[in-house]
DSSP file (Angstrom, degrees, kcal/mol; ACC not computed):
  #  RESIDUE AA STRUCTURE BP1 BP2  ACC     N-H-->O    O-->H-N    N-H-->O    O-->H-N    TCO  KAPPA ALPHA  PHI   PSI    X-CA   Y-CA   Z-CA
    1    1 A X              0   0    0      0, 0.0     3,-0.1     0, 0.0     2,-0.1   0.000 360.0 360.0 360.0 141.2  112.0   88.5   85.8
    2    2 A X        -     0   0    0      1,-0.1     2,-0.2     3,-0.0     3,-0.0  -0.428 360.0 -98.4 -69.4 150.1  108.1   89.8   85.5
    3    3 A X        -     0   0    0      1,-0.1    -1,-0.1    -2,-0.1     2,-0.0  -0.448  42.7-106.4 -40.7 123.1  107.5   93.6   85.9
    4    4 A X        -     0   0    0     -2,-0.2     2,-0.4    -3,-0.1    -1,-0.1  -0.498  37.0-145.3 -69.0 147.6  106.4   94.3   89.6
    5    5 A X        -     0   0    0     -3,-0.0     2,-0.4     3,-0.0    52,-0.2  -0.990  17.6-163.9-145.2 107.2  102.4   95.2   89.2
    6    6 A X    >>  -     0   0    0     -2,-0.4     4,-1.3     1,-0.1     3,-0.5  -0.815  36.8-101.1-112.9 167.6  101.4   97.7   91.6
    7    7 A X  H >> S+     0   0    0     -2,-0.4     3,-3.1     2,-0.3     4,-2.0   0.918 127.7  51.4 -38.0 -68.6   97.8   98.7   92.8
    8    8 A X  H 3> S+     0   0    0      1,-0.3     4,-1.8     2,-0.2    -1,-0.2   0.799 104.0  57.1  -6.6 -83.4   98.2  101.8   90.3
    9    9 A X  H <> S+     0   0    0     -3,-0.5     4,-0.9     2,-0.3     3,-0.3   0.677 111.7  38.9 -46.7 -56.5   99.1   99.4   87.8
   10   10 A X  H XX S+     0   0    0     -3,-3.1     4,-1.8    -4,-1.3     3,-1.4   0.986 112.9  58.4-101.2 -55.3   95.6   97.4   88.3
   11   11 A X  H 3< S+     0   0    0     -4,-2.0     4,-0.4     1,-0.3    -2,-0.3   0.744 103.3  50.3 -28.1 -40.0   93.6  100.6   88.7
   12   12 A X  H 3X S+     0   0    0     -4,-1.8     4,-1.0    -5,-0.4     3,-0.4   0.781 103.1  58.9 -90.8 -22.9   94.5  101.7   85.7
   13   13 A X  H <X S+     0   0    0     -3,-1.4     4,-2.0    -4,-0.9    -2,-0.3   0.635 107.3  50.4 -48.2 -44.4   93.6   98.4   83.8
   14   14 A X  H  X S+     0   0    0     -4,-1.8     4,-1.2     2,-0.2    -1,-0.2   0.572 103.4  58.8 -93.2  17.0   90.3   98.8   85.0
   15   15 A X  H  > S+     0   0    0     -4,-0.4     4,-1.2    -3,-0.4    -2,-0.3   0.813 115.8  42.5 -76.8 -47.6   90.2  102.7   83.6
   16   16 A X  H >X S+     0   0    0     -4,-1.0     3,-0.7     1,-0.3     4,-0.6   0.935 107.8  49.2 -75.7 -44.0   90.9  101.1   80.6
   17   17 A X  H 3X S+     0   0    0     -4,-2.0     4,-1.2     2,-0.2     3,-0.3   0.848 113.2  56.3 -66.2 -31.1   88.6   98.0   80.4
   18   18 A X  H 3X S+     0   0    0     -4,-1.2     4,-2.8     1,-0.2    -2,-0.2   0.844  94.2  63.0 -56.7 -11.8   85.8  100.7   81.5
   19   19 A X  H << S+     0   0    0     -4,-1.2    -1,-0.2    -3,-0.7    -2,-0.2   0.823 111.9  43.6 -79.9 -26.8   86.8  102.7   78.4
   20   20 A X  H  < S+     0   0    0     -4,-0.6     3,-0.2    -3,-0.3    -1,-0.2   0.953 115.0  38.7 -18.2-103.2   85.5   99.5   76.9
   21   21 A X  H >< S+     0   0    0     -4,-1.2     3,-3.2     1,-0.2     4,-0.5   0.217  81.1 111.3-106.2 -41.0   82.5   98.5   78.6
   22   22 A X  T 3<  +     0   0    0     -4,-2.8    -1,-0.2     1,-0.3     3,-0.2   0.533  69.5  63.7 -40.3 -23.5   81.0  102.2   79.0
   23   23 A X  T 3  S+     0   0    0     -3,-0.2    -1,-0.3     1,-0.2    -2,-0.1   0.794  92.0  66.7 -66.0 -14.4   78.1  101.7   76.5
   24   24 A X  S <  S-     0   0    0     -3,-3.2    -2,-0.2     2,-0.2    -1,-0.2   0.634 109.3-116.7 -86.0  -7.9   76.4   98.8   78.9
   25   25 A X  S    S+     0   0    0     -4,-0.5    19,-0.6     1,-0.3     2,-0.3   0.858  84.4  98.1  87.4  14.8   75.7  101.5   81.8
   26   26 A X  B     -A   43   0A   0     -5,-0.3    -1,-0.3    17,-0.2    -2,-0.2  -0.945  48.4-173.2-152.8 155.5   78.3   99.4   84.3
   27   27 A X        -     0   0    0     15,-1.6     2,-0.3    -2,-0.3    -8,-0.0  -0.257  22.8-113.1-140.8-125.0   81.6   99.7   85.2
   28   28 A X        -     0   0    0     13,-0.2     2,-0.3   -14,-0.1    13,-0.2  -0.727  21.9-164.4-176.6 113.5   84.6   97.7   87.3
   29   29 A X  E     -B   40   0A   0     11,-2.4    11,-2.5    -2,-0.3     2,-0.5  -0.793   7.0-152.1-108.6 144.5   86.1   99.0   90.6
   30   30 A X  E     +B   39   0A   0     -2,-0.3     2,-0.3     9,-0.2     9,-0.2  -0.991  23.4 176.2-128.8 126.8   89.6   97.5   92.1
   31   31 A X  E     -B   38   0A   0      7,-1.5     7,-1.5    -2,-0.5     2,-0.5  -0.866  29.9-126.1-130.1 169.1   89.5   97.8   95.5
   32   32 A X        +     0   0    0     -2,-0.3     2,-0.4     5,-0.2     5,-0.2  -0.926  36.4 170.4-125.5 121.1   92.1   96.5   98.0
   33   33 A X    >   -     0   0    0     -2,-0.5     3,-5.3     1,-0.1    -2,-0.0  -0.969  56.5 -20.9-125.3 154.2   90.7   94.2  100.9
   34   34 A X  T 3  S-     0   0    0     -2,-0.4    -1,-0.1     1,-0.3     3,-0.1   0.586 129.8 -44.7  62.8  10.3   92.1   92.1  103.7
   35   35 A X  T 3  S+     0   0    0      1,-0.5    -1,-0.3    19,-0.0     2,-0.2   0.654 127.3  77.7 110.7  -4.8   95.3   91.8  101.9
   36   36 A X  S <  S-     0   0    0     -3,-5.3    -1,-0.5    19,-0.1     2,-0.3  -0.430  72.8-115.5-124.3-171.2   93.7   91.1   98.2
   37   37 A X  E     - C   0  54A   0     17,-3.2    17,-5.6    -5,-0.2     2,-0.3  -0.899  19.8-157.1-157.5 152.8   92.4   92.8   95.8
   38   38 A X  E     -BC  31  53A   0     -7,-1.5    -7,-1.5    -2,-0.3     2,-0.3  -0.993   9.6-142.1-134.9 113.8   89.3   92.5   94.8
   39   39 A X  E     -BC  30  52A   0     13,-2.9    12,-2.2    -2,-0.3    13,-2.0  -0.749  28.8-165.7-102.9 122.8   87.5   93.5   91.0
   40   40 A X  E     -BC  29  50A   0    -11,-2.5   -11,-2.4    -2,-0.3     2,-0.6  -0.941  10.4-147.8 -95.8 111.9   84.1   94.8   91.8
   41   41 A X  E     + C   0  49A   0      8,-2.8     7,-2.1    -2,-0.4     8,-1.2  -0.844  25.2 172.3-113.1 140.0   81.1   95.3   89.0
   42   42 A X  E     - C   0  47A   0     -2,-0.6   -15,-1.6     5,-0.2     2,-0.3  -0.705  29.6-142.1-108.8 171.7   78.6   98.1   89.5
   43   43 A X  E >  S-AC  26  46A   0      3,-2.0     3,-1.3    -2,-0.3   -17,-0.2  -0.948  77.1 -43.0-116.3 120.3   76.0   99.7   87.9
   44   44 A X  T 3  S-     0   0    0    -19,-0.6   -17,-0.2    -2,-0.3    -1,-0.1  -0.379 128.7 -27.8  59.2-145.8   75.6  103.4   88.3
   45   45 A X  T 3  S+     0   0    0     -3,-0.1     2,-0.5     2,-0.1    -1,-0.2   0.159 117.7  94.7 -78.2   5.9   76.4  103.3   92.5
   46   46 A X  E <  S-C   43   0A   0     -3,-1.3    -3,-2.0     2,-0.0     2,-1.1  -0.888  70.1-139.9-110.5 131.6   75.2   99.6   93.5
   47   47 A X  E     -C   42   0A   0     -2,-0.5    -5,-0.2    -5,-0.3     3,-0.1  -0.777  20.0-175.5 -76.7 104.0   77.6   97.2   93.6
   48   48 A X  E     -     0   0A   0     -7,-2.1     2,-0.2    -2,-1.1    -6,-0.1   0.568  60.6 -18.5-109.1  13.9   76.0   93.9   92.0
   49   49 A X  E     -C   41   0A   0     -8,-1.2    -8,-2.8     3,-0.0     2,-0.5  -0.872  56.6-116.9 176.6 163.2   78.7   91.2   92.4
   50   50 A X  E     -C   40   0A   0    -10,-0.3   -10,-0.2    -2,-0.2     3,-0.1  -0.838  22.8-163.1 -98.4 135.6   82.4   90.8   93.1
   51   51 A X  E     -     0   0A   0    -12,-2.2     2,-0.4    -2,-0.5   -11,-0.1   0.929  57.8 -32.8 -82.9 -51.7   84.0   89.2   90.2
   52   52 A X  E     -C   39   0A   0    -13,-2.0   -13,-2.9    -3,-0.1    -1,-0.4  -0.991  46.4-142.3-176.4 175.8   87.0   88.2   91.8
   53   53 A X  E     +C   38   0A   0     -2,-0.4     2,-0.3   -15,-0.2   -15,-0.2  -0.974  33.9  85.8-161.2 139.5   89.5   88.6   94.0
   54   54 A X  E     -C   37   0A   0    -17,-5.6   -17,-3.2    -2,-0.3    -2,-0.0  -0.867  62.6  -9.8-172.9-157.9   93.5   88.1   94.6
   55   55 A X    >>  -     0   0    0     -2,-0.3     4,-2.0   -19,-0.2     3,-0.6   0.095  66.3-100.7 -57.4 171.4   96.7   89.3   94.3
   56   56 A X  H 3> S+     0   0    0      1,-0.2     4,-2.6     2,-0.2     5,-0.4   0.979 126.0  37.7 -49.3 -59.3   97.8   92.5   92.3
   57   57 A X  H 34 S+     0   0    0    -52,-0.2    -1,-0.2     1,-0.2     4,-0.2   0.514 106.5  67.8 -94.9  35.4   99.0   90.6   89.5
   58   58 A X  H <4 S+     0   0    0     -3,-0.6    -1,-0.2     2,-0.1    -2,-0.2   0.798 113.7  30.1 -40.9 -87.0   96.2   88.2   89.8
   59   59 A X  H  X S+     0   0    0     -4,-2.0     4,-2.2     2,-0.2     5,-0.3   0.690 110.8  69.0 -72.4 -23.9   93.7   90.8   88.8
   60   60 A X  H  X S+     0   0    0     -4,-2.6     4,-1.8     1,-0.2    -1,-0.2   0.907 109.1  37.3 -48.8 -48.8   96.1   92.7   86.7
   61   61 A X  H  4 S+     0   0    0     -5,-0.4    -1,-0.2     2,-0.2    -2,-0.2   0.445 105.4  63.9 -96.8 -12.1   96.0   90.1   84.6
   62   62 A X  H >> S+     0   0    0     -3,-0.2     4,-3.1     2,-0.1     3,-1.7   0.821 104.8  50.5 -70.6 -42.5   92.4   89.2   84.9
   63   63 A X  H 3X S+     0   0    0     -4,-2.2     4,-2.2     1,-0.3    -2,-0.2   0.882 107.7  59.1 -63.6 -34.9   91.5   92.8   83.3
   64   64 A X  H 3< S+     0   0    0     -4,-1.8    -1,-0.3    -5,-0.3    -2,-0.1   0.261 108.4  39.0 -77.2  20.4   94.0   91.9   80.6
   65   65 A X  H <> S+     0   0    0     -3,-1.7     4,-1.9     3,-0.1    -2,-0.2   0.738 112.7  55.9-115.1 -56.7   92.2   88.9   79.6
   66   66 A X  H  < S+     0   0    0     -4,-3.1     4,-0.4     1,-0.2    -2,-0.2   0.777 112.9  45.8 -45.6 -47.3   88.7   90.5   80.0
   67   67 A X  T  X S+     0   0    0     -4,-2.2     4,-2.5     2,-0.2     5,-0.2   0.879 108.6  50.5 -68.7 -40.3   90.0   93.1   77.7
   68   68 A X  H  >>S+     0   0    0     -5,-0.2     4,-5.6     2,-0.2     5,-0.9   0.994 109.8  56.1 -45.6 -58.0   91.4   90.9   75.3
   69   69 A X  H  <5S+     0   0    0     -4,-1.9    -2,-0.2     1,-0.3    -3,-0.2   0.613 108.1  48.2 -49.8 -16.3   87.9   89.2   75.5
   70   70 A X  H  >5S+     0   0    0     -4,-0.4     4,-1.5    -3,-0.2    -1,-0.3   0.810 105.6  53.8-106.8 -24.3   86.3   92.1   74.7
   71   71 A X  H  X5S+     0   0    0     -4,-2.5     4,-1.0     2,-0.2    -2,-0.2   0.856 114.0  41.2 -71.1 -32.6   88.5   93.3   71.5
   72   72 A X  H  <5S+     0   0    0     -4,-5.6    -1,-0.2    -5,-0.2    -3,-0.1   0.683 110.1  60.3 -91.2  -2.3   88.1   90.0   69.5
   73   73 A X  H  4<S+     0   0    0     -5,-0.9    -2,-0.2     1,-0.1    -1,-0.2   0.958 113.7  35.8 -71.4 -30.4   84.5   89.9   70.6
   74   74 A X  H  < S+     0   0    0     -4,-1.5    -2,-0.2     2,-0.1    -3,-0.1   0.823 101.8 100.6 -76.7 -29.7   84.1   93.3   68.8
   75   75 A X  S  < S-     0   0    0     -4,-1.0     2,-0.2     1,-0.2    -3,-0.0  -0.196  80.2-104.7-102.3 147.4   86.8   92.4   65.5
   76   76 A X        -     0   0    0      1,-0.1    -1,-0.2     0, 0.0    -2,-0.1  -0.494  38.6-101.6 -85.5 144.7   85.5   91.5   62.5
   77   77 A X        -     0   0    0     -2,-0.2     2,-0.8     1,-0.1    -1,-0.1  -0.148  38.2-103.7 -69.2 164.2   85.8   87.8   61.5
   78   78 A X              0   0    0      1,-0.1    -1,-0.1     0, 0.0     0, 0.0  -0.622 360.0 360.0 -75.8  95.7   88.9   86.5   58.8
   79   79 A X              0   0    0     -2,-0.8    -1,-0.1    -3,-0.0    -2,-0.0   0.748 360.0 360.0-103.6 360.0   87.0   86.1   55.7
């Protein structure tokens, strides 16, 4: 059985993908609407798109991809 993924739990996945991302000026808000949740990107205090939006572990798992996506963009290739 999977691990229960609470709001915490996704909030704290995008602390972490920000910890990333922090050179670009933008960051990633998880917010909870209608019954979803919903991954927000800003810049500075404007909101400029919703990325996407679902369940906890929906987005939980979105942030983990994104972060993956961002450590083998950075890693040096196998020569």
């Amino acid at each position: 059985m999977s691990e229960r993924i609470t709001i915490t739990d996704v909030r704290e996945r995008a602390i972490n993908l920000n910890r990333r991302i922090v050179s670009t000026g933008r960051h990633v808000q998880a917010q909870q609407r209608n019954g979803y949740v919903a991954l927000d990107e800003y810049q500075g205090a404007a909101c400029i798109r919703t990325i996407t939006v679902g369940t906890k572990r929906e987005v939980a798992d979105f942030l983990y991809a994104m972060m993956v996506g961002i450590d083998l963009s950075r890693s040096n290739p196998i020569t």
